[in-house]
Phi, psi and omega in degrees: 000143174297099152353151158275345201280317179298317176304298196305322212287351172293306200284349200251000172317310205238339162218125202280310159315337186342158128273081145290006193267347178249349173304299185279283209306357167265336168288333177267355185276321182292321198290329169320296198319304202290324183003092181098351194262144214230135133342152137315322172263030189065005174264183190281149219282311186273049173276332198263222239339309183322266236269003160307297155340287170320292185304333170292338171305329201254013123291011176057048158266176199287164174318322207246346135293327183299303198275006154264011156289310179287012184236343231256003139234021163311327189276319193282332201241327183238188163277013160326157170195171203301295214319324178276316194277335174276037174225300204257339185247346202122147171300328183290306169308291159008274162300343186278329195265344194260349202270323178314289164000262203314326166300315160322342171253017159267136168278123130286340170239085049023153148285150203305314170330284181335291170321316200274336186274345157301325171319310216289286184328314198302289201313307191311300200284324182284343179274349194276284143207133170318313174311330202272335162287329174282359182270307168300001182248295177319348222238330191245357174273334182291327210267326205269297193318330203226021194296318208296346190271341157329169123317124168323294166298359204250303193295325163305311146001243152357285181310313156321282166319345167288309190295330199280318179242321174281320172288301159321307199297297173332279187321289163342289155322337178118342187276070175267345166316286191296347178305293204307327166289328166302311171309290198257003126309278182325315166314306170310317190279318189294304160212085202298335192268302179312305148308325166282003202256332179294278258253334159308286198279022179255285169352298176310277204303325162344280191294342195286307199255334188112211165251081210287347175296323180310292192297303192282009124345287196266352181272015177267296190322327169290315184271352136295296149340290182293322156277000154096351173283112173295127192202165180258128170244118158254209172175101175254157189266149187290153189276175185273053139292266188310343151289290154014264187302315155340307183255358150284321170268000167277351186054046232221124143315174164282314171288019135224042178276149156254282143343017194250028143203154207246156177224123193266138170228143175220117193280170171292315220239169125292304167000293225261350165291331216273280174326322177275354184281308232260016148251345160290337179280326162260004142268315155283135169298105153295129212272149223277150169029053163206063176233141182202134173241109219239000172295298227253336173244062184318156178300201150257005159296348214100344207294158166207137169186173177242138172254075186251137177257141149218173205263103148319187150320111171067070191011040158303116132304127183245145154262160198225074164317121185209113159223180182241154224298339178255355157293324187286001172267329177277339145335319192250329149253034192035233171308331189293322182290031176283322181249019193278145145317042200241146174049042170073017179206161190279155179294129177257061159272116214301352167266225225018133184245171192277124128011258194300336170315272159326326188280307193288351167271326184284326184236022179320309190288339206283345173302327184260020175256172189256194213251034167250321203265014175285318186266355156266323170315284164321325178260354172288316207276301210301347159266000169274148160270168188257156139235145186247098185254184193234094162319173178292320161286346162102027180272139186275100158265093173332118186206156190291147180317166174066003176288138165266183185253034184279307184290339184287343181289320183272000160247003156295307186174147191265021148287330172281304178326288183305318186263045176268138169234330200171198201193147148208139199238102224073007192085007153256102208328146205214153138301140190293324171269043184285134167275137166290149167267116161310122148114012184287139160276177200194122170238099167266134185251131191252161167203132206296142182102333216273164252135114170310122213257180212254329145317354174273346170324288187298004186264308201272151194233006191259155176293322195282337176268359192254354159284335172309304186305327189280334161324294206272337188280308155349309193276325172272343170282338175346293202290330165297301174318330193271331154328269190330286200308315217298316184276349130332295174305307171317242165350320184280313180291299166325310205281358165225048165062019183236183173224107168333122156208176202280279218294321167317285196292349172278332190299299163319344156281325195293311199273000164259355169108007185269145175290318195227178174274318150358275214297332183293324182313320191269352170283325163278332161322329205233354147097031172264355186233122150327174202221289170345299187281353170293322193267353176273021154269346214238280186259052166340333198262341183288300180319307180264016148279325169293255212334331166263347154306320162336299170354325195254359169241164163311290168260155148282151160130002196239146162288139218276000163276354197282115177279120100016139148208152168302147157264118171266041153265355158215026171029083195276149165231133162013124156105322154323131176291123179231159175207160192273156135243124176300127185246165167279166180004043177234341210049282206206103175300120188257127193245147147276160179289339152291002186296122175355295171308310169322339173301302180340297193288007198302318211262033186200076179306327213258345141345320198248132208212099152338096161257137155206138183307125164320133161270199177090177193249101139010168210223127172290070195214012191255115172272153175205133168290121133254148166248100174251175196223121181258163150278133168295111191160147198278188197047359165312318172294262178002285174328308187275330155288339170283307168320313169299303179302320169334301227282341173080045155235169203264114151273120153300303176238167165206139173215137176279116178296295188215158187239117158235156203263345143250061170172146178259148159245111178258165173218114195244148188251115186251166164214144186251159170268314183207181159312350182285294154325336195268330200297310173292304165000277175294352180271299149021276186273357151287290350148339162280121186302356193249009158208128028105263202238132171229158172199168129293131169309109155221105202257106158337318195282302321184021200294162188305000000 
């Protein structure tokens, strides 16, 4: 564990001004508070506040961050209490040690509600002071670091919740350093196969090329040199996280990932970015649409930097990161450098953005959703990167990569959004599912009478269009959802003896956060609310008396002589949103909820039968198709087949689709335990330099 002594001289490093004198009376008051108290890897507990400490040191933050990382869990863990720690350090400490306090006791990976008015709290303490999430991230970066003295089941968690919330949010902030260590600690635990198999072929290519970080490193240093720019150059392989994710949205092997390794230059000047772009540019070919210029279009974190890919030494792509030395501080600590150090005094750096300023842009919006589309909206903002598009007037509109120009119309406004007929870019008319460019115009063209079409979900990427679209499609589908849910409801109620009535379903709208009973009916109608979760709101004690009859099938929701099968037009697996359709002398078909098929049935509500999978882990007996695409060569099929028994799935069938002489199209019958499981599976198997494609099968033609 870290000396106090060893810490201050970590906090007068950057500020010289320091109160080691209230510092050590908060080290020794945490270390009292902890006495006795223990770790999973058996050292003593206050060692994670101690090294929480630390990592904020190497963001230069102030005396009253520092010392409620060494307080911040004494009010939650010990007999400490608000009353005691504002009598000896302040109101300002204090409040900071009640705000950790309270984030920690929020479940964010949750059930989905839950989750989302937790979000709503998370946004709130944080519009409040920002330090109490950097205290917590620092709090979950230590926790990700030491995870292994955890439970197997606990370390997954953890890990989820990391990826899902804590890594984005870091990445938001401005913190990419830490997004990234976040990213790929959660990654090691979550799929370990996948990360040991990136870091095998980075390992390969090593030996293959040598030290290509080396080499292109010093021919950049050279050709500045020669052009008289004084600059920093570093250069690192990219993490396998970020190989990966990479080679998931490209749909790409590793072995035709290009980009997999990145180079920072950091100048004197702006001047001198401008002058390094344009010699990396004449010395390397730039490569077409991978230029972003965030000087002149800053993030709304603060970031500035200049972006460029180019075809390196033996055409190796590189990214080229180029800023100047107080943009690269606000890079590594993003918002956070609003409250950095140096020399005893605060940094006066002029990229640093205000605090309340950055919170108010991130949740200007979110009063006006309700809480399934408030928590796609936060994690949609908190994982975009930006492009900067142009109205016709020349008004700047922000949008996450990949907005088209339907989010771009619902984020001027969502009238304009709903009555979008077309778009044109650049003054030339495109499809509404062109992904927009920085620096792009934007005309949308409206016409009165228009309706949001239930296909633009899958066209749009921002949380404000896509709540609109579900908003206006509710609204036209209404009586057919409520029609469904009603008879649902029915079928739901009935299977535990009670009877659907209007003051059940208004109570039961009140107590889910719904205005009327309608709106729960038309939620269940469209399968965003359960018929379950209506009656564990209502009987709770009914629910979990079903839930144990349940017990002895794969799902709930069916009467226990009623027979059953998975439908193989979409093989549903564990963890899948499902609904029953009833057959004659068949019983009860079980569909995903997205399935193709299920359109048949709309107009035969009373067909339809609420289901959901049992919790807890399944028997490896659930087949699901794949379609893979291999290199032709030998042992690859082997290799691959061995990877799947890794993965702890069973092959039932396997047929060769297609021969070609360098490449196979296979279609393999696989069994799973649930989605989770299908889920490492394809990552697995992306993630092998030696397939081309993987996908799941789900075939319509295949009907009950």
């Amino acid at each position: 564990m870290m000396d106090v002594e060893d810490l201050i001289v970590l906090v007068r490093n950057y500020n010289p001004r320091s109160n080691s004198r209230l510092i050590r009376a908060a080290y020794d008051y945490g270390q009292q508070m902890h006495e006795g108290q223990f770790r999973h890897s058996g050292e003593p507990y206050f060692t994670h506040p101690v090294a929480v400490a630390a990592i904020l040191t190497e963001m230069r933050l102030d005396d009253a961050t520092i010392i409620t990382a060494l307080l911040h869990d004494t009010i939650e863990d010990t007999r400490s209490t608000w009353v005691e720690i504002e009598k000896l350090f302040g109101r300002d400490i204090a409040d900071l040690v009640d705000g950790v306090t309270k984030l920690t006791n929020l479940q964010l990976s949750g059930a989905q509600s839950k989750q989302a008015e937790n979000f709503r709290k998370l946004f709130m303490a944080m519009s409040r002071d920002l330090r109490v999430i950097l205290v917590k991230l620092a709090d979950r970066l230590h926790n990700m670091r030491t995870i292994r003295s955890m439970r197997p089941d606990k370390q997954l968690q953890k890990a989820r919740e990391t990826m899902d919330i804590y890594a984005p949010l870091a990445g938001r902030m401005g913190m990419q350093w830490m997004r990234e260590e976040l990213e790929d600690l959660a990654f090691k635990v979550i799929n370990p196969e996948a990360r040991n198999s990136i870091i095998r072929r980075f390992v390969s290519l090593q030996r293959e090329s040598g030290d290509v970080i080396g080499q292109i490193t010093a021919d950049i240093r050279t050709v500045l040199e020669r052009e008289g720019i004084e600059a920093d150059v570093y250069g690192r392989a990219k993490k396998p996280f970020s190989v990966w994710r990479k080679m998931q949205e490209k749909q790409l092997s590793f072995s035709r990932l290009s980009d997999i390794y990145g180079f920072r230059i950091i100048t004197r000047t702006e001047a001198d970015c401008y002058r390094t772009l344009g010699v990396i540019h004449h010395r390397w070919r730039a490569v077409p649409g991978r230029f972003k210029d965030y000087i002149s279009q800053p993030k709304a974190n603060g970031y500035r930097s200049i972006h460029s890919t180019v075809s390196g030494r033996d055409g190796k792509r590189v990214e080229v990161q180029i800023r100047t030395r107080q943009m690269h501080e606000v890079a590594e600590a993003g918002v956070a450098a609003h409250w950095a150090y140096r020399d005893g005094v605060r940094t006066q750096n002029p990229f640093a953005v205000d605090p309340a300023e950055w919170i108010a842009t991130l949740t200007e919006r979110f009063g006006e959703e309700d809480h399934d589309e408030f928590l796609e909206h936060v994690k949609l903002e908190m994982y975009s990167d930006q492009v900067f598009c142009f109205t016709p007037r020349g008004d700047v509109i922000q949008l996450p990569r990949g907005a088209t120009p339907i989010d771009f119309a619902y984020a001027i406004h969502t009238r304009l959004g709903n009555s979008c007929v077309g778009a044109k870019v650049d003054g030339i008319r495109v499809p509404l599912w062109t992904r927009l460019k920085n620096g792009q115009s934007v005309e949308v063209i409206a016409a009165t009478g228009q309706r949001p079409q239930a296909t633009w979900l899958d066209i749009v990427v921002t949380g404000r269009a896509k709540a609109a679209i579900r908003r206006s499609l509710r609204e036209e589908d209404r009586g057919r959802f409520i029609r469904l849910g009603a008879e649902l409801a029915r079928v739901g109620f009935e299977h535990v003896g009670r009877r659907v009535t209007d003051k059940a379903l208004r109570t039961a709208a009140r107590q889910m956060g719904l205005q009327e009973s309608d709106e729960l009916l038309a939620r269940i109608g469209s399968a965003e609310v359960s018929v379950h979760e209506v009656l564990s709101t209502l009987y709770p004690e009914l629910a979990q008396r079903q839930d144990e009859v349940d017990a002895r099938r794969p799902f709930a929701g069916l009467e226990a002589d009623t027979s059953f099968q998975r439908a193989p037009c979409c093989n549903p697996l564990p963890g899948e949103r499902i609904v029953g359709i009833t057959y004659r002398g068949k019983g009860v078909v079980i569909h995903a909820i997205d399935c193709p098929v299920l359109a048949e049935y709309e107009d035969n509500p009373e067909r339809w039968v609420d289901l959901r999978w049992r919790e807890g882990h399944h028997p490896a007996a659930y087949s699901t198709l794949l379609s893979l695409t291999i290199r032709h060569d030998a042992g690859v099929l082997g290799r691959i087949c061995t990877l799947i028994g890794a993965q702890g799935a069973n092959i039932s069938d396997l047929e060769f689709v297609d021969r070609k002489p360098d490449f196979y199209r296979l279609r393999i019958e696989v069994e799973l335990r649930d989605r989770e499981h299908l889920h490492n599976l394809l990552t697995a198997l992306e993630a092998e330099s030696d397939v081309a494609q993987v996908a799941r099968i789900r075939d319509p033609a295949r009907k009950p």
